[in-house]
Structure formats: C-alpha cells, structure tokens
LOVEX-274624 format. One record per atom (N, C-alpha, C): residue number from 1; residue in one letter; atom name; x, y, z. Coordinates in Angstrom, 2 decimals. Example, Ala and Ser with C-alpha at 12.3 -4.5 7.8 and 13.67 -1.06 7.14 Angstrom:
BEGIN
+-----+------+------+---------+---------+---------+
|  nr | rest | atom |    east |   north |      up |
+-----+------+------+---------+---------+---------+
|   1 |    A |    N |   13.19 |   -5.69 |    7.80 |
|   1 |    A |   CA |   12.30 |   -4.50 |    7.80 |
|   1 |    A |    C |   13.20 |   -3.30 |    7.80 |
|   2 |    S |    N |   12.85 |   -2.25 |    7.08 |
|   2 |    S |   CA |   13.67 |   -1.06 |    7.14 |
|   2 |    S |    C |   12.90 |    0.03 |    7.87 |
+-----+------+------+---------+---------+---------+
END
This chain:
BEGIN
+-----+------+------+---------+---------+---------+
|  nr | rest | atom |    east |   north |      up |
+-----+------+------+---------+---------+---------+
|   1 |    X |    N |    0.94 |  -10.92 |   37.13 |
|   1 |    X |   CA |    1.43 |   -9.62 |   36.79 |
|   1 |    X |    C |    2.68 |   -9.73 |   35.91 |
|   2 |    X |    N |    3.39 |  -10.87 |   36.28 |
|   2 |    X |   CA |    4.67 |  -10.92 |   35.48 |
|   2 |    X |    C |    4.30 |  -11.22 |   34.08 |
|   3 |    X |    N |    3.36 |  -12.09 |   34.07 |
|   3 |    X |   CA |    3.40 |  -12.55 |   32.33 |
|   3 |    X |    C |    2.36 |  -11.48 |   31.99 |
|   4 |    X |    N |    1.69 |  -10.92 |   31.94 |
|   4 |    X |   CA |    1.38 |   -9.36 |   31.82 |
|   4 |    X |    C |    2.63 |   -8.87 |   31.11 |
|   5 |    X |    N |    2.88 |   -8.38 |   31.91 |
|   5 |    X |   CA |    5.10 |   -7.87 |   31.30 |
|   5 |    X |    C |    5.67 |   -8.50 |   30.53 |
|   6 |    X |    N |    5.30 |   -9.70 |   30.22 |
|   6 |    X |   CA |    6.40 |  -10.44 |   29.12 |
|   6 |    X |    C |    5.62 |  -10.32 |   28.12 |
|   7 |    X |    N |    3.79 |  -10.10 |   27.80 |
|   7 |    X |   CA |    3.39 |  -10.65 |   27.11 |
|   7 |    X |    C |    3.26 |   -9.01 |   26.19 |
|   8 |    X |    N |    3.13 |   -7.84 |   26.80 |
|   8 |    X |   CA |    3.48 |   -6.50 |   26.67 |
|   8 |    X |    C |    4.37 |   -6.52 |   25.57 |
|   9 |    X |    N |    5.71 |   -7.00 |   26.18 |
|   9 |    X |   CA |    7.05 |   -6.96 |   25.83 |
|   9 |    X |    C |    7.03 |   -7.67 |   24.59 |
|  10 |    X |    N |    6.32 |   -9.05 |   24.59 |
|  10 |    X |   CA |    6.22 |   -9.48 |   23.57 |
|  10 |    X |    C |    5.58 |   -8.77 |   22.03 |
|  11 |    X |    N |    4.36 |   -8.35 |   22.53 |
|  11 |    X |   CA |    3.97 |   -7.78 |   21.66 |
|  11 |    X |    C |    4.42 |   -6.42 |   20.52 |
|  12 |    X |    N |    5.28 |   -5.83 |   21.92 |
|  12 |    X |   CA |    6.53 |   -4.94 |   21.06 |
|  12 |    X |    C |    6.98 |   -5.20 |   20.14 |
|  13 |    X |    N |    8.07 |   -6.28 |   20.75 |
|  13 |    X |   CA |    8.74 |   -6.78 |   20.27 |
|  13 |    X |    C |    8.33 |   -7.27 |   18.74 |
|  14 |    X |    N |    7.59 |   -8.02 |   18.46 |
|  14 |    X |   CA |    6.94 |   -8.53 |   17.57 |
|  14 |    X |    C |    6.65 |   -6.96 |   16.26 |
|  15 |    X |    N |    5.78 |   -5.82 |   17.03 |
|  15 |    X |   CA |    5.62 |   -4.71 |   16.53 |
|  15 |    X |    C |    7.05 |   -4.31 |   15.88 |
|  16 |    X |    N |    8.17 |   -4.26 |   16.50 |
|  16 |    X |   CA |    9.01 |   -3.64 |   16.12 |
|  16 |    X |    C |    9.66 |   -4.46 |   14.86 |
|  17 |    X |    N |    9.72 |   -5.64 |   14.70 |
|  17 |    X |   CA |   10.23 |   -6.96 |   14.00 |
|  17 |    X |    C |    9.46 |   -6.42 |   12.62 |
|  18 |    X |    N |    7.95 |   -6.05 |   12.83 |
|  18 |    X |   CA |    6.73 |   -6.08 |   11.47 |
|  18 |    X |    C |    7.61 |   -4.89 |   10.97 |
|  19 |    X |    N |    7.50 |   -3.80 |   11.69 |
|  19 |    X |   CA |    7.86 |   -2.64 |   10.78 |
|  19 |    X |    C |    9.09 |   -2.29 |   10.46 |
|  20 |    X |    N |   10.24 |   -3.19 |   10.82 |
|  20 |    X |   CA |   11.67 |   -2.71 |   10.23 |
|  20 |    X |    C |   11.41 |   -3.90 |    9.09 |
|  21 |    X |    N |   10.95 |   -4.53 |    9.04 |
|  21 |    X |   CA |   10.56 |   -5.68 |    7.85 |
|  21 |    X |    C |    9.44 |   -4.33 |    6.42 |
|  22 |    X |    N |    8.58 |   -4.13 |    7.45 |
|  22 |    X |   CA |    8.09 |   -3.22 |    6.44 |
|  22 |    X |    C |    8.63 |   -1.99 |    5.39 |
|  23 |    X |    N |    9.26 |   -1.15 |    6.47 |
|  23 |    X |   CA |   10.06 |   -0.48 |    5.72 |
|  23 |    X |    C |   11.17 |   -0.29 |    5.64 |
|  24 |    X |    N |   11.70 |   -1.68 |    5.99 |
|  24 |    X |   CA |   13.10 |   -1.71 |    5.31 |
|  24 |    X |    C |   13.54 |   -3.18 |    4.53 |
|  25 |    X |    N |   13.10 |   -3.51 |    3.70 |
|  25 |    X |   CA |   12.91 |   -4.85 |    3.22 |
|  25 |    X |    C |   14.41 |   -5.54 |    2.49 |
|  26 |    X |    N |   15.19 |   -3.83 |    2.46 |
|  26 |    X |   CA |   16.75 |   -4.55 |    2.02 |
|  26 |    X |    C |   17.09 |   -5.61 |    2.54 |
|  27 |    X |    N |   16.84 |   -5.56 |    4.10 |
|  27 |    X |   CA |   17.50 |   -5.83 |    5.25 |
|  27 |    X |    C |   16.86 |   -7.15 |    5.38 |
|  28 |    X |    N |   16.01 |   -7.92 |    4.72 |
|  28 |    X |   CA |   15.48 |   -9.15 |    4.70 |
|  28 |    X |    C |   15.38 |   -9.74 |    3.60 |
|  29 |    X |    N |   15.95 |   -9.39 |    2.30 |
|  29 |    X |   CA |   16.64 |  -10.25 |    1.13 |
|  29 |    X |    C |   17.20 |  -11.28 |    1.34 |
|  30 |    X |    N |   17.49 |  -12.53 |    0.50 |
|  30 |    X |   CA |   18.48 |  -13.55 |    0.92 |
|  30 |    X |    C |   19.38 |  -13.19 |   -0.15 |
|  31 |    X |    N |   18.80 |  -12.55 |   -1.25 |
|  31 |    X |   CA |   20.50 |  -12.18 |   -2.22 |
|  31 |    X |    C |   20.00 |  -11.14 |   -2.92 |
|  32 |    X |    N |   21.18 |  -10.50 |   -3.29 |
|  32 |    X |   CA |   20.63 |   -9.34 |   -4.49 |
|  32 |    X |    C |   19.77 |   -9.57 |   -5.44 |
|  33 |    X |    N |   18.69 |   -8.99 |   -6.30 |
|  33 |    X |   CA |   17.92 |   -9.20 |   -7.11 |
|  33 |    X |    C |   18.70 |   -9.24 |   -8.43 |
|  34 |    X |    N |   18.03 |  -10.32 |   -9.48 |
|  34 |    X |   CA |   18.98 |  -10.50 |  -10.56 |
|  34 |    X |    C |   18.84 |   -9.08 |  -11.47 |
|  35 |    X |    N |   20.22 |   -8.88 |  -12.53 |
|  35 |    X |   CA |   20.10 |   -7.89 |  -13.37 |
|  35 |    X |    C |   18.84 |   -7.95 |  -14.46 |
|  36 |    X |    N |   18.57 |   -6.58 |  -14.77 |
|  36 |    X |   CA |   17.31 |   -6.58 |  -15.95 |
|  36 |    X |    C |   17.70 |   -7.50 |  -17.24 |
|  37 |    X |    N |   17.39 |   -8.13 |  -17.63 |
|  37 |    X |   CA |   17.19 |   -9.05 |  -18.89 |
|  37 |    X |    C |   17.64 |   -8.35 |  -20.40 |
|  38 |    X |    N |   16.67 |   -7.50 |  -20.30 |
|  38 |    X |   CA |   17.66 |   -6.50 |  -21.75 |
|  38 |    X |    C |   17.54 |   -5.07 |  -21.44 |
|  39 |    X |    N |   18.51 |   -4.72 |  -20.68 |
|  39 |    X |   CA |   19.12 |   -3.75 |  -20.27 |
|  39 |    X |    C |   18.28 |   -2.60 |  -19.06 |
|  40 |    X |    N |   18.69 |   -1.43 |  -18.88 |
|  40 |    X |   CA |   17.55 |   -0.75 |  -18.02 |
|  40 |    X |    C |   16.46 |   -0.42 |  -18.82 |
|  41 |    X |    N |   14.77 |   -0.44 |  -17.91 |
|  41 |    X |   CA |   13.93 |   -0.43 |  -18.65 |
|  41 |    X |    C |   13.60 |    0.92 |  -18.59 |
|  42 |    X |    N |   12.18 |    1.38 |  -18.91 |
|  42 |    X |   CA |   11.93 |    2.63 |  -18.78 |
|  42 |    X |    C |   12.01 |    3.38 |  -17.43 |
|  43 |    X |    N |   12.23 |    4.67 |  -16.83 |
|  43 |    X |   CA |   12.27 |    5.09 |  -15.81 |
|  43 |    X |    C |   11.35 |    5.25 |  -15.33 |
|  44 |    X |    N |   10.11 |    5.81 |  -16.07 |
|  44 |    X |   CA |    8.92 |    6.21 |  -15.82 |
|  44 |    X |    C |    7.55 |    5.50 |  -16.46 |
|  45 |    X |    N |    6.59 |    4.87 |  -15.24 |
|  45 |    X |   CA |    5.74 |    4.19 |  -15.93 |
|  45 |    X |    C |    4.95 |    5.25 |  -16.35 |
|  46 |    X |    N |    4.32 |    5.26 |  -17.73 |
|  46 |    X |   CA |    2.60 |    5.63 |  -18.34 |
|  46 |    X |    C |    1.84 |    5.39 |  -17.63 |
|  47 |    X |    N |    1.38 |    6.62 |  -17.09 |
|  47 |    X |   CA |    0.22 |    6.88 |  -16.53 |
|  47 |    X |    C |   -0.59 |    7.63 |  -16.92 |
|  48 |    X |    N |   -1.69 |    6.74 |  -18.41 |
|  48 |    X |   CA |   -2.57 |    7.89 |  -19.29 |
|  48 |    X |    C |   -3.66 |    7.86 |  -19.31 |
|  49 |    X |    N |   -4.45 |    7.10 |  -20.19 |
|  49 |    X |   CA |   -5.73 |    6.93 |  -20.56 |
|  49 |    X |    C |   -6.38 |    6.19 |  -19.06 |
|  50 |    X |    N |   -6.22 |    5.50 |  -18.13 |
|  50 |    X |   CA |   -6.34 |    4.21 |  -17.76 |
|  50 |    X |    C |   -7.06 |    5.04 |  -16.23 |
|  51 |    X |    N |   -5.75 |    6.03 |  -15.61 |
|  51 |    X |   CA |   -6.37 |    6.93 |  -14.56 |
|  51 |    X |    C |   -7.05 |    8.13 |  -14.87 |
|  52 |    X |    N |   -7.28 |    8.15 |  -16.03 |
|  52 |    X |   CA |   -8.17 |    9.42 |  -16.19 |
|  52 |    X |    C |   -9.77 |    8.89 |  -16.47 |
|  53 |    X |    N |   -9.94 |    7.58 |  -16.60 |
|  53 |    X |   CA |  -10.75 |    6.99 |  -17.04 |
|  53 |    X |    C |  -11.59 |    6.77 |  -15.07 |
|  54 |    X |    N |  -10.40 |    5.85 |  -14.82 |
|  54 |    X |   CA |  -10.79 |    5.92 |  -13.15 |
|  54 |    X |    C |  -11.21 |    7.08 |  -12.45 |
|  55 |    X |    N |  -10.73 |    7.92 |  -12.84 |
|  55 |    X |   CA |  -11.13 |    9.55 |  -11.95 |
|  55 |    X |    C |  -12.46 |    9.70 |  -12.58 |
|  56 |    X |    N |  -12.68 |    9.68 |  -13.93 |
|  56 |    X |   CA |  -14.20 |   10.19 |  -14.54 |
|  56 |    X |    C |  -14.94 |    9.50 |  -13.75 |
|  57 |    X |    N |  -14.87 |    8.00 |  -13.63 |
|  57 |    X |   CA |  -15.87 |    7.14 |  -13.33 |
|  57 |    X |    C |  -16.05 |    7.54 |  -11.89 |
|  58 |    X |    N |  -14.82 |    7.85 |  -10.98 |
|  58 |    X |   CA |  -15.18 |    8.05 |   -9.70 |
|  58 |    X |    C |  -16.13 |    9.10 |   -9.27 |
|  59 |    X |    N |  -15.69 |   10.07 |  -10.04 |
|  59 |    X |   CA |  -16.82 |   11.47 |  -10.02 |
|  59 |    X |    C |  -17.70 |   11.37 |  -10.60 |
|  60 |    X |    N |  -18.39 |   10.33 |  -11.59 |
|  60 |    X |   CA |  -19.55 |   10.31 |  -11.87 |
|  60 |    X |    C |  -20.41 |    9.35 |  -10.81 |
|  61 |    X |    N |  -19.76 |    8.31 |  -10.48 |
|  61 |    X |   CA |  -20.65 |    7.84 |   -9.28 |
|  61 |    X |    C |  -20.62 |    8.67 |   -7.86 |
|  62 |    X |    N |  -19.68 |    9.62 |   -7.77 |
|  62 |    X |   CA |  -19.99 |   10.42 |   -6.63 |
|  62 |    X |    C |  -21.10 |   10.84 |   -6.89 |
|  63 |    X |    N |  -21.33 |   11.96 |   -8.07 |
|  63 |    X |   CA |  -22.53 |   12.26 |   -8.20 |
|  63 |    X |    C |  -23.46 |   12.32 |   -7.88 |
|  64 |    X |    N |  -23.75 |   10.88 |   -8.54 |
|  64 |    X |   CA |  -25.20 |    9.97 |   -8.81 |
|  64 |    X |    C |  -25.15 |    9.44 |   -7.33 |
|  65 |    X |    N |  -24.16 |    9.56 |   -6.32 |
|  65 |    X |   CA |  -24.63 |    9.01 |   -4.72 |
|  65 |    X |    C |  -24.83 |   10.57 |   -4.53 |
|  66 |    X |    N |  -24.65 |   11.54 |   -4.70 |
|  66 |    X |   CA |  -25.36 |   12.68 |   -4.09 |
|  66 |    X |    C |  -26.30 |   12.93 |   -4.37 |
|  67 |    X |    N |  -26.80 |   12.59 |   -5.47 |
|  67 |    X |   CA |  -28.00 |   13.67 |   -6.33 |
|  67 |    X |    C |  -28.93 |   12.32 |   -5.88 |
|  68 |    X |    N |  -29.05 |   11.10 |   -5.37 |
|  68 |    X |   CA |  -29.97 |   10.04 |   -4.77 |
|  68 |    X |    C |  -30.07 |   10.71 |   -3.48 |
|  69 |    X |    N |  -28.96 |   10.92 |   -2.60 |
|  69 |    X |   CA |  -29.14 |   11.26 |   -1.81 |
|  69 |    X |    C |  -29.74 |   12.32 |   -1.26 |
|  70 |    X |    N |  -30.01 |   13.76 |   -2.09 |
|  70 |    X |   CA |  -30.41 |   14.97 |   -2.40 |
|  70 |    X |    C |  -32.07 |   14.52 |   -2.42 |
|  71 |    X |    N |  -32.52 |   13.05 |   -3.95 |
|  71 |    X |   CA |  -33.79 |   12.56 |   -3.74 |
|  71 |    X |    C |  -34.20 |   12.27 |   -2.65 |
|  72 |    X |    N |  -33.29 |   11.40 |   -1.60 |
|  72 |    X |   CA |  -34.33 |   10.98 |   -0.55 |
|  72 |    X |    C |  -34.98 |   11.50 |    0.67 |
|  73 |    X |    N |  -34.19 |   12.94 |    0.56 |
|  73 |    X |   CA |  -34.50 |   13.29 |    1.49 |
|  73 |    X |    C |  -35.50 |   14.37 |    1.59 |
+-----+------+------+---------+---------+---------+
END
C-alpha cells in the first residue's frame, strides 16, 4: 500500500516537472538567447499563398470523402 503512495506521488510529481517545463521554458534556459544577427527581423510572418492553398486542398478532399461516401451507401 505504501509504494502505491510513493509511486502516485511519483507520478505527480513527474506531471508537474513536464508541464512547468512545458509552459514555462524561460525557466529552463541555460543562458539568454543570442541577439538577432542584423538587427530586429520582421514582426509578422506571411501568411499567403501557401495556407490558402492548404485550405482549398482540404475542402476539396472533404468533398470527394463525402460525395464517395453519399456513393456507397
């Protein structure tokens, strides 16, 4: 029963270790990250051609899994 309880405890423990690591990763650096190379870069990445391309394709294979699915039945 006792190692039951430690092994519980352990597993917490362990749980709690993953997710302050997860979302807090300052807190597990060994040094500050070096400065940008030539100067600050853009603020905002481009997001153009690339996800609109992904969305078409996704909704066209939705589709084509419905309208098979519509066939087989």
């Amino acid at each position: 029963m006792k190692s039951l309880h430690i092994l519980s405890l352990t597993l917490f423990l362990a749980g709690v270790v993953t997710l302050v690591m997860m979302f807090f990763p300052d807190l597990i650096l060994a040094q500050d990250p070096p400065p940008p190379a030539f100067g600050p870069g853009p603020s905002q990445t481009p997001v153009d051609g690339g996800l609109a391309l992904l969305a078409a394709g996704g909704a066209g294979y939705a589709i084509k899994k419905f309208r098979d699915r519509k066939r087989t039945e």
